[in-house]
C-alpha positions, 0 to 999 in steps of 0.5 A: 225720280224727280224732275230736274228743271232749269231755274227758271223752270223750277221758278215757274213751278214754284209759282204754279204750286203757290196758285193751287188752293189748299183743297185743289190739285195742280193741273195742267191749265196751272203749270202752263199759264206759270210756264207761259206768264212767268218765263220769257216765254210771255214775249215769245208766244204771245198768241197762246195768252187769251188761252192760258190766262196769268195765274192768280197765287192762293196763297202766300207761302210756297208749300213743299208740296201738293196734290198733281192732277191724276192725269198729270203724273205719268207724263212728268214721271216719264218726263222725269226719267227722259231728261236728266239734264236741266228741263227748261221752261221750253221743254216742259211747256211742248211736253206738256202742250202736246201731251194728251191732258195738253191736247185735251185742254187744247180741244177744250178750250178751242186753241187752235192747231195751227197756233199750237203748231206755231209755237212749237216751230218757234221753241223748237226752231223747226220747220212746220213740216216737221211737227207732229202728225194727228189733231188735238180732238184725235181719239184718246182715252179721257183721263180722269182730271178730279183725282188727287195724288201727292207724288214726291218723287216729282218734287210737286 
C-alpha cells in the first residue's frame, strides 16, 4: 500500500529521493532534513535545524525510485496502512522523529529530549504532560541501517 501524502509531504519526499546517491539508500536523517528544510516546518521548529542540516540533491532528476533504508520500511508500511487519508509533513516527521530508527538518531546525535518534546507539543497542539512516556536512549533492538530494500509499494 503506498503511502498517501499531502503535496507538500510528497514535495518533501521528492526532494529527499533526488538527495540519495545512486549507490545510497534513503534513511531517516534524509527524509527528515527534506521534511524539515523544504516545508513550512523550517519556520516553525527552528531548534531542530543544527541537528538535521538542509539536504544537499545528488542528483538532477527526480528517480522513480530508490533503495529505503532497512530500518525505515516496517515503520512507513505501518504508517502507510494507518493513514489512508493525505499525510502532512507534520504527520510524517512526529512519526518518523519518534519512531525507533527516529529515537536512535535522536541518541546519535545528541537532540535532546526536551526539544524533541517541544516540537511535538507544537505540531501537535498538545500539552506536554500529554507526550509520550520513555527516553530516546531507552533500550531497543538496533536495527540494521546498511541494507538496501527497493519497496515500491511505499512509492520511495
Amino acid at each position: 500500500m503506498p503511502l498517501n501524502l499531502s503535496p507538500e509531504a510528497a514535495s518533501a519526499r521528492d526532494l529527499a529521493k533526488r538527495c540519495v546517491s545512486p549507490e545510497g539508500d534513503l534513511d531517516l536523517e534524509i527524509l527528515l532534513s527534506a521534511l524539515l528544510h523544504s516545508t513550512h516546518l523550517k519556520e516553525s521548529l527552528p531548534e531542530l535545524r543544527p541537528f538535521l542540516k538542509e539536504p544537499k540533491e545528488c542528483r538532477g532528476d527526480l528517480p522513480e525510485k530508490v533503495p529505503l533504508a532497512e530500518n525505515l520500511v516496517p515503520h512507513l508500511s505501518k504508517l502507510a496502512r494507518e493513514n489512508p487519508g493525505p499525510i502532512t509533513p507534520e504527520d510524517l516527521f512526529i512519526k518518523l522523529l519518534w519512531s525507533p530508527p527516529g529515537l536512535d538518531f535522536a541518541e546519535e546525535n545528541q537532540l535532546p529530549r526536551d526539544v524533541m518534546e517541544r516540537a511535538l507539543a507544537l505540531l501537535k497542539n498538545t500539552e506536554l504532560a500529554e507526550l509520550p512516556e520513555g527516553k530516546p536512549e531507552a533500550s531497543r533492538a538496533r536495527e540494521p541501517t546498511s541494507s538496501r530494500s527497493t519497496r515500491s509499494s511505499l512509492g520511495y
